[in-house]
N, C-alpha and C positions, 0 to 999 in steps of 0.2 A: 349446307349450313355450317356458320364457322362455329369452332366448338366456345368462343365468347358466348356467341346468341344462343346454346345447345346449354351451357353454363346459365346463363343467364334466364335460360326459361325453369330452369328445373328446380334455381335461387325461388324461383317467383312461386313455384307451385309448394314448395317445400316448409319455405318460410314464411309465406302466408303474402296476402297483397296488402295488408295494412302495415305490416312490420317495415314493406317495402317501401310505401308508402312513404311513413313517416320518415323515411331515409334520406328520400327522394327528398320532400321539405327541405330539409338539413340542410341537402348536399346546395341543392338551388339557392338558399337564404345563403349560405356561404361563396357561391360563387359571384352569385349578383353584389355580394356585399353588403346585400340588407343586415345581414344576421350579425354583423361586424357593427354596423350602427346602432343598430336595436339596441347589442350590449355595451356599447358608448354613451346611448342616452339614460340605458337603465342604470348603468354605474354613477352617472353625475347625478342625476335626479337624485338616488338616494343618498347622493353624498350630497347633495342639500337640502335634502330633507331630517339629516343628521342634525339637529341643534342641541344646545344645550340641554333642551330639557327632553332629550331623548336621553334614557336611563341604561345600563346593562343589568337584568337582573342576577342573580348572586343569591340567590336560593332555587335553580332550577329541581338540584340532586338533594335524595335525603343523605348529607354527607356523616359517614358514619363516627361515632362517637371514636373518637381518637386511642383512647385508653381500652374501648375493647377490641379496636382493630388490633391492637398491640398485642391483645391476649390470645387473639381468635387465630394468631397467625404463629410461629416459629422463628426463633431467633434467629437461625440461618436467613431464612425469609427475610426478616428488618434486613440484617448485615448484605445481603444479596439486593434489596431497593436504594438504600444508601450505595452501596459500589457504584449501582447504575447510575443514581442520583451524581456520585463524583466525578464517574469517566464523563457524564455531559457536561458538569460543571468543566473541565480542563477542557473542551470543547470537541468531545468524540462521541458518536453515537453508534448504535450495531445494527448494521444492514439486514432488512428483511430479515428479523429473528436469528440470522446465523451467528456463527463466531467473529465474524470480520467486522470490526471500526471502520467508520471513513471521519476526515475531519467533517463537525458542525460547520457551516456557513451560507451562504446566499449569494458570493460575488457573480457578477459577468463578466466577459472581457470587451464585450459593444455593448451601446444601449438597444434594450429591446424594442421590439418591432409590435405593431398589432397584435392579441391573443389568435387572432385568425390566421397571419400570417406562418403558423405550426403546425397547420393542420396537416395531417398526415405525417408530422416531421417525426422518423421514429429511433434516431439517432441522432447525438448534433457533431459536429466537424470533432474528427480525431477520433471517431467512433464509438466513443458513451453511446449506453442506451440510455433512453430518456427515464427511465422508470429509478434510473440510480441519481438524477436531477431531482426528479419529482417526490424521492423517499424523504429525505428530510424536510422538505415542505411541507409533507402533512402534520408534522408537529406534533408527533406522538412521542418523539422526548418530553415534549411540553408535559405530557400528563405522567410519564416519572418521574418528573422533577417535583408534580402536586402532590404525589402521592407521597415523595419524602417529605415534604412538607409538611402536609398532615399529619403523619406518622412521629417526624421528628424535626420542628421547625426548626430553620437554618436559613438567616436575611440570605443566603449566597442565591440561594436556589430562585427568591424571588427577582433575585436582581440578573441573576443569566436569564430566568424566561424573558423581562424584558428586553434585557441585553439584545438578544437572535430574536424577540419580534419586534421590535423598533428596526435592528439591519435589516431583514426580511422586508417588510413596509416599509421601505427607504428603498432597498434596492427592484423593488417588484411592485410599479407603481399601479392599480387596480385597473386592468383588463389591457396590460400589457406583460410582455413576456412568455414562456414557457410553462410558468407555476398556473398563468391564468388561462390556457389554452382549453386544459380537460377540467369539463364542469363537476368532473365527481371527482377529481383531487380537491375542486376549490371548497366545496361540499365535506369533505375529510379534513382539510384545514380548519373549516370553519367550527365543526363538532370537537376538535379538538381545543380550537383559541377559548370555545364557550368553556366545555371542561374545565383547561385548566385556570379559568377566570372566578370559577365557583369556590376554589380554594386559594386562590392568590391574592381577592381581592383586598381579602383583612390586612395583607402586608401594609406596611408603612411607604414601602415604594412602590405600591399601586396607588399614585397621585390623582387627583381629578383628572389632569390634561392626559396623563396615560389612560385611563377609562374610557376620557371621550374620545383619544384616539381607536381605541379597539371597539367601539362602539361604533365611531365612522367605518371599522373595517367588520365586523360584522355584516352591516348595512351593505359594505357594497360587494364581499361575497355572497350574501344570498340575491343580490340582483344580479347577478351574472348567470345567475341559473336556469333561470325561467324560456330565456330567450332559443335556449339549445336543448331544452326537454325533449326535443322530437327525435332529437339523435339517441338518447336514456331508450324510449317509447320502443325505437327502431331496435336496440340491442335487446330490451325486457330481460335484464339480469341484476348485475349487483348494481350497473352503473343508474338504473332508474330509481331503486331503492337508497344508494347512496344521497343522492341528489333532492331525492326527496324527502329523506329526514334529515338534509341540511338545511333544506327549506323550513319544516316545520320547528328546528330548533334556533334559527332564527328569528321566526315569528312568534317565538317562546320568549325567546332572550333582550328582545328589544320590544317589551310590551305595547311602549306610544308610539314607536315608530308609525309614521301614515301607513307603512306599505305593510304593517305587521299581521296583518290580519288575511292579507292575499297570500302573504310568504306561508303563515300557517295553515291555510285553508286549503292551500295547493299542495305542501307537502302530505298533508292529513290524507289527502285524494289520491293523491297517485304512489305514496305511499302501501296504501290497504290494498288496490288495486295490483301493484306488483307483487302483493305475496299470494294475493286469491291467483295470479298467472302463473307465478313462477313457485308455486310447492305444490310438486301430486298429492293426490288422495292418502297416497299409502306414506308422505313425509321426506320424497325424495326432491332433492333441490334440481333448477332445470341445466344450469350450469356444468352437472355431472361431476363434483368437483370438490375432495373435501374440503380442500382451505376455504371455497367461496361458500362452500353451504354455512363453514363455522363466521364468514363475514357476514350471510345476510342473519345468522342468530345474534351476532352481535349488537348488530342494526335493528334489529327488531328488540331488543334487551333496552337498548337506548331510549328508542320514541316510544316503549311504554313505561319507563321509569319518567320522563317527561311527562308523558301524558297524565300519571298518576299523581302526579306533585301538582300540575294543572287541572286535576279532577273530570278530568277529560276520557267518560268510560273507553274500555277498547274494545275496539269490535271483535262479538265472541268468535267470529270465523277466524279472523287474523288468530288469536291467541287457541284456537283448535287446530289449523295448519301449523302454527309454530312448535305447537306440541306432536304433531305429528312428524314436522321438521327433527325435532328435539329427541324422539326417540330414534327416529331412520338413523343418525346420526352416531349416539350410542350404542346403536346394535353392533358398528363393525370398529369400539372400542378396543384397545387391547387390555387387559384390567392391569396387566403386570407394570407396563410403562405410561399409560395412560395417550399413546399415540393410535394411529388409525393408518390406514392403508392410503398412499400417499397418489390418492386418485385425481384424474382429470388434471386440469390446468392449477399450478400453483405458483402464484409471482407475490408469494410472502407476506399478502395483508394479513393485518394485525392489527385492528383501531381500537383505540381506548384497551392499551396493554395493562390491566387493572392484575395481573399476577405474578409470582415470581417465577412459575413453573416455566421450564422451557417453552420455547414457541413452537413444538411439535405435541405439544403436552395439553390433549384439548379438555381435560375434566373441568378446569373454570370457571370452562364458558358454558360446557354439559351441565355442572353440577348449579349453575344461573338460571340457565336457561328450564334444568329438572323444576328448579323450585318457583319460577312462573306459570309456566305454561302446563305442567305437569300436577304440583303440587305435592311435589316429593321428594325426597335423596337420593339423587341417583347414587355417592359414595356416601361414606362414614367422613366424620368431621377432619378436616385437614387443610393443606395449603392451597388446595383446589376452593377454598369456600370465602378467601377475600372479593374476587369479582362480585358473589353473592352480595357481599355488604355493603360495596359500595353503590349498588339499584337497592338497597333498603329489601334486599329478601333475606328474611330470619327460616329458619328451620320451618318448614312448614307445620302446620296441622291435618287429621282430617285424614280421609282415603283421596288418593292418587288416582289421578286422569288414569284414563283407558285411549289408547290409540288402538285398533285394529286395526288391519288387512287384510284381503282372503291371498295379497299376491307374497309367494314366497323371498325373504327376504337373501337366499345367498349365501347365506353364514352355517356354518358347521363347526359344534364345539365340542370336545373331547371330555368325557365326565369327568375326568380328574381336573378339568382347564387349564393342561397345560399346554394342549396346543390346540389353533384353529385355523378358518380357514374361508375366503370367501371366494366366491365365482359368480363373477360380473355377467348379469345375463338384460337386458336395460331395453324396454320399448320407448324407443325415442321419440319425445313427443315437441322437443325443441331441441337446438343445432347442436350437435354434439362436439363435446374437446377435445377427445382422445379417441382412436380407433382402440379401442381398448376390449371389444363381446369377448367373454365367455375367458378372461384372463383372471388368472389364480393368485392371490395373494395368499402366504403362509407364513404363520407364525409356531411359534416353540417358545417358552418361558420367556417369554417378554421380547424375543428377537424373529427380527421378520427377516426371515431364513429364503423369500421369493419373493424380491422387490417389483414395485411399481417405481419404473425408473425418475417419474417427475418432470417437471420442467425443465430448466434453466436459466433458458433466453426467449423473451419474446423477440425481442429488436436487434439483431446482429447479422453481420453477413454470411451466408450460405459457410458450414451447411448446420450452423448453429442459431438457423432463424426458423425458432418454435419445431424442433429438428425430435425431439421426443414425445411424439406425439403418434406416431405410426406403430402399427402393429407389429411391423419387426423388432421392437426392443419391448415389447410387453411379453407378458408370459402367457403368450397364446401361439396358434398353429397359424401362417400363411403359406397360401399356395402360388403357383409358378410367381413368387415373386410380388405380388401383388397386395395393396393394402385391401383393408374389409372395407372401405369406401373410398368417394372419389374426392380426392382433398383440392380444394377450390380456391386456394388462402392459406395464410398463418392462422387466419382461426375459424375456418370454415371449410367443413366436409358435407360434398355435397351425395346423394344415393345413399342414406343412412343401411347400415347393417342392422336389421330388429334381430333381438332375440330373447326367448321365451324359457325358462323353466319347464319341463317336460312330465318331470318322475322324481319325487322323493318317498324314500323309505327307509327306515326305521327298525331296526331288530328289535322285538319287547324286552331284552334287556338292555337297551342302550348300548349294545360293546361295539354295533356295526348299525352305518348310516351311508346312503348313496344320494346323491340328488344330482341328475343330469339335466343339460339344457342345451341349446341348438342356437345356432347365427345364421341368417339367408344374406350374409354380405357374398360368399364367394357362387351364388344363386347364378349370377352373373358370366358366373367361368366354368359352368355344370355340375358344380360341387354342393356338397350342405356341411358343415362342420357342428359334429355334436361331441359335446364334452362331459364327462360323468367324474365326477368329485369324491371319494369313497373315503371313510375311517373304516379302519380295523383298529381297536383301542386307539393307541399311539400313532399308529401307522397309517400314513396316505397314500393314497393311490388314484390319481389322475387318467383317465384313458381319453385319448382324441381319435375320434374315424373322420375323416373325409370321403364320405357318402355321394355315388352319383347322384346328381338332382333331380335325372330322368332316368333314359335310357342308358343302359352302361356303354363305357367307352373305350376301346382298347388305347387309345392315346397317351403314352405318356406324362406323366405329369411330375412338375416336382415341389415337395410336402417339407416344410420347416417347421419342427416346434423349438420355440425358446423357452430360456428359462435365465432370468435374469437373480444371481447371488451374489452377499455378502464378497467382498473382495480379502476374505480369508485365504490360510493358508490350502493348499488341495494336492488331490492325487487322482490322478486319471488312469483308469483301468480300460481299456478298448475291447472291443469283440466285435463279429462280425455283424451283427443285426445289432450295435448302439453300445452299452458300456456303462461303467461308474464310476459316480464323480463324489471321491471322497471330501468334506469339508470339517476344518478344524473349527470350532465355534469355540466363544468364549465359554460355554457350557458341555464342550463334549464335539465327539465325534461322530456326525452326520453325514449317511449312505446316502446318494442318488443311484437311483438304479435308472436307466434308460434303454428301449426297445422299440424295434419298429417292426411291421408285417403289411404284408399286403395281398389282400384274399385270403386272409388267414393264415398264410404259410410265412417265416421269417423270409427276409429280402435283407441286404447288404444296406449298411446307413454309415454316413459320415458325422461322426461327431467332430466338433468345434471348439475346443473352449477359448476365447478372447478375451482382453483388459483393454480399456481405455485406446479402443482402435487397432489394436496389433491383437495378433494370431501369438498366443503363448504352450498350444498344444493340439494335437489331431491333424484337420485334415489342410493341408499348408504348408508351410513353412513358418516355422518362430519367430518372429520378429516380423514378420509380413504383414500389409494393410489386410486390415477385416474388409471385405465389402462393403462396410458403408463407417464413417469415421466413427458415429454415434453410436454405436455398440460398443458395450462396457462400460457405461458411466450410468451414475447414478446422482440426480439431485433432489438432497431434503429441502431447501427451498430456493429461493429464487438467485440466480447468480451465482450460486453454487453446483459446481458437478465434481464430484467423487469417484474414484477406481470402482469399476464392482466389475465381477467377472458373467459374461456372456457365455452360455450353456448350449449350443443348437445343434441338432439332427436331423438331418436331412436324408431324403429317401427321394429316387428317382424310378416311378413305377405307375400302371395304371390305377384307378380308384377301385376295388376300395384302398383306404391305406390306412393303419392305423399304428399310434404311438400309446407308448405307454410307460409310466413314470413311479416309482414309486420312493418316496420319503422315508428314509426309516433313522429311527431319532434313538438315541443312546439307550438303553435299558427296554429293546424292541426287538 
């Protein structure tokens, strides 16, 4: 049997026959063509069904009183939304949260082709990824520009937002092009166009003939929707949830519209239905993924502040999963910087940027999301609580939701809180992002001292296509070589690795804590990898066994643990069973200790330390390719990747084998 059909059966068992199903749909309505006309007659229809006396309404949001936004926020904060508000006014905007500008604009250099003729297209000629096309089309400058607006009216600001949507709508004529190809960009423009029209409207140069233009284009992105829901269905992630509170905020925003009441009724539906699928019991999103989990709280902050201004109750399950969303999410907080552990898939969404806080900075959306779904503060009053005003959530009243779980959540925290620490132990119940089980993130006064390396690229040529995503650059143990699953795709790993939490315990005075847990990924190769997570105060202590899975095996094997650090200054001490790896931190000077054994007696190990693809110490030559290019890099978000130094030891010996690591932090 060819390993396609061997693939392709194991897709079908894994990922359900309905998921497949509706793929299937998709893929057929796209190649027959149907799906290309369907979204031809839905886009004209609703663009004439567009008349005059179809309205945009302009009180969807409770838009907060201007003068207490002013108060509730920090002057830095105004001077920081105005900066942004100027750099788009000169015509620059900043890429996926990072430090980098790209010019504002919309041009082509041919006319475009059918929205179908891009399917699959995931680079265009000269090697752009499409995702840096598709950034600025969502129009989430548009809603910095609202927000100086409100803050601090300035005619400039209304006349650039039309300025780039009149270009945009000229140059990307409705279900042609690029911009119109993926229905949940079109769905992210559109929540963005309504946004920023709730504050623009008052302008002077929001004219009648502008209104009923952005009223026609309302209308005819939300009919481009409907027709591709199967493919949404087929992925059950952000892209179904996107799509369908695009839906429902166009069936908000164009009251008479004829079609307004199918756009709201559908988004409404399959809206509620994708968060009863896609959040567990205990509040973990399916995606495995912080940035996505903080999009689909987003998304759910949106279509109930809608729905509330339309008096449209929310369903208590939705608003009890989201609070259980809401806290999973805050648990692996860091308190010092207000970032998180930079898990799973991250390609830099950020809709409806309502803060001035960095884009790693998720309090927000936390401290938004605390005071819906929650009924509480997650912090003390600050620059994390503008998002809050602009959904109309005041300080709450009252005792605070309860979320339980009996399942352990991972996190280990130091009584002083100066450091902590989580370990990914994840029953996968939908397709995982990252071979990530039983990988350690570590933090110290505000600095995450054992990275999760991130994404970078989805869309680029080998070996930068979705290239961190394998268990070799996580801070976990693999064996001969081997990932903890079998990767199928850029975004799809097929034989998921489960793993479970085992054993936590607790000294009665708090000074010492363990919690270990296990992976059956390397089940496969006669191994079981269990991992135990230890404080001593300050002090961490990591230990990895690689356990036969049955009968023991004299066979050789060969055992990597990594550890992916800060691209600080260092000092490498070697010995014969591992070594230590000094790091200079902005806070002090941090010991890595490393060791390895096997049957309990030390065994001979090679440490490695690496930057940015090259060998810069141990076992090698200096300046020599690392084994695979992608080691030593590190990216905060999308299109972005950074130096950071690669840590591995390796041991060539039968099972058992075990490593061992320990952290030890200044005044320790």
């Amino acid at each position: 049997m060819s390993t396609k059909v061997i693939r392709a059966l194991r897709a079908l068992q894994e990922l359900g026959l309905h998921q497949l199903l509706s793929y299937a749909q998709y893929k057929a309505g796209l190649c027959s063509g149907l799906l290309a006309r369907q979204v031809r007659r839905a886009i004209q229809t609703a663009a004439n069904q567009t008349s005059a006396q179809v309205h945009l309404k302009s009180d969807l949001l409770p838009l907060p009183d201007p003068v207490l936004l002013r108060q509730s926020i920090q002057h830095s904060d105004l001077q920081q939304i105005l900066a942004a508000a100027g750099e788009i006014c000169s015509g620059n905007f900043p890429l996926f949260g990072g430090p980098n500008s790209t010019p504002l604009h919309f041009s082509q250099t041919e006319p475009w082709s059918d929205w179908s003729a891009y399917e699959g297209q995931t680079w265009l000629p000269g090697g752009t990824d499409i995702k840096f096309i598709w950034e600025p089309a969502r129009f989430g400058w548009a809603v910095t520009l609202a927000r100086a607006e409100h803050l601090a009216p300035n005619p400039l600001y209304a006349a650039v937002f039309w300025q780039q949507a009149e270009a945009f709508f000229a140059a990307n004529p409705p279900g042609f092009g690029i911009h119109w190809n993926s229905a949940q960009e079109v769905a992210l423009r559109l929540i963005c166009l309504v946004f920023a029209w709730q504050v623009f409207e008052g302008s002077p140069l929001s004219t009648p003939s502008r209104a009923a233009l952005l009223a026609g284009q309302i209308a005819q992105h939300a009919a481009r929707i409907p027709a591709s829901l199967s493919y949404a269905r087929a992925q059950n992630n952000n892209h179904l949830l996107s799509e369908a509170a695009g839906l429902y905020t166009a069936g908000l925003a164009l009251p008479n519209h004829p079609q307004s009441r199918s756009w709201r009724e559908q988004g409404w539906k399959w809206f509620h239905a994708g968060l009863r699928q896609q959040i567990e019991p205990d509040g973990a999103y399916s995606q495995h993924s912080s940035n996505y989990h903080r999009l689909m709280l987003q998304l759910v902050l949106w279509v109930q502040t809608l729905a509330g201004r339309a008096c449209q109750p929310f369903p208590a399950e939705s608003s009890r999963l989201s609070g259980c969303a809401t806290r999973w999410l805050a648990n692996l907080l860091d308190p010092t910087s207000g970032r998180l552990p930079n898990l799973g898939p991250n390609d830099g969404a950020y809709i409806l940027p309502l803060s001035s806080l960095p884009y790693a900075d998720y309090r927000s959306v936390l401290q938004a999301a605390g005071r819906a779904f929650l009924h509480t503060n997650l912090f003390p009053p600050g620059s994390w609580d503008e998002m809050s005003l602009w959904h109309g959530l005041s300080a709450p009243a009252g005792e605070p939701l309860a979320c339980t779980s009996d399942r352990a959540s991972g996190v280990l925290r130091s009584p002083t809180g100066r450091s902590w620490a989580y370990l990914r132990a994840v029953q996968f119940k939908s397709r995982p992002g990252h071979a990530d089980q039983l990988h350690v993130d570590l933090w110290w006064q505000g600095l995450n001292v054992a990275l999760d390396p991130g994404t970078y690229l989805y869309n680029a040529p080998p070996p930068w296509d979705n290239a961190l995503v394998c268990a070799q650059v996580h801070n976990t143990v693999t064996l001969d070589g081997q990932d903890q699953m079998q990767r199928a795709g850029r975004f799809l790993y097929l034989q998921p690795a489960q793993a479970e939490y085992t054993e936590h315990l607790t000294s009665p005075d708090q000074s010492w804590e363990r919690l270990t847990a296990r992976h059956t990924g390397y089940r496969r190769l006669g191994a079981l990898h269990v991992r135990s997570l230890a404080r001593v105060g300050e002090t961490w202590q990591i230990e990895d066994q690689l356990l036969p899975a049955a009968q023991p095996n004299p066979a050789v094997r060969l055992a990597r643990l990594h550890w992916l650090v800060p691209d600080w200054h260092w000092e490498l001490a070697s010995q014969e069973d591992g070594g230590s790896l000094f790091l200079e931190s902005p806070r002090g000077r941090i010991e890595v200790r490393l060791s390895a054994s096997a049957d309990a007696q030390p065994v001979p190990a090679s440490l490695l330390l690496g930057r940015e693809g090259k060998i810069l110490a141990g076992a090698g030559r200096v300046g020599e390719d690392l084994p695979s290019p992608v080691w030593g890099w590190r990216s905060p978000t999308y299109g972005i990747k950074q130096p950071a130094l690669s840590v591995a030891l390796t041991v060539s010996a039968a099972l058992p084998i075990t490593f061992t690591t320990l952290w030890i932090f200044p005044g320790n």
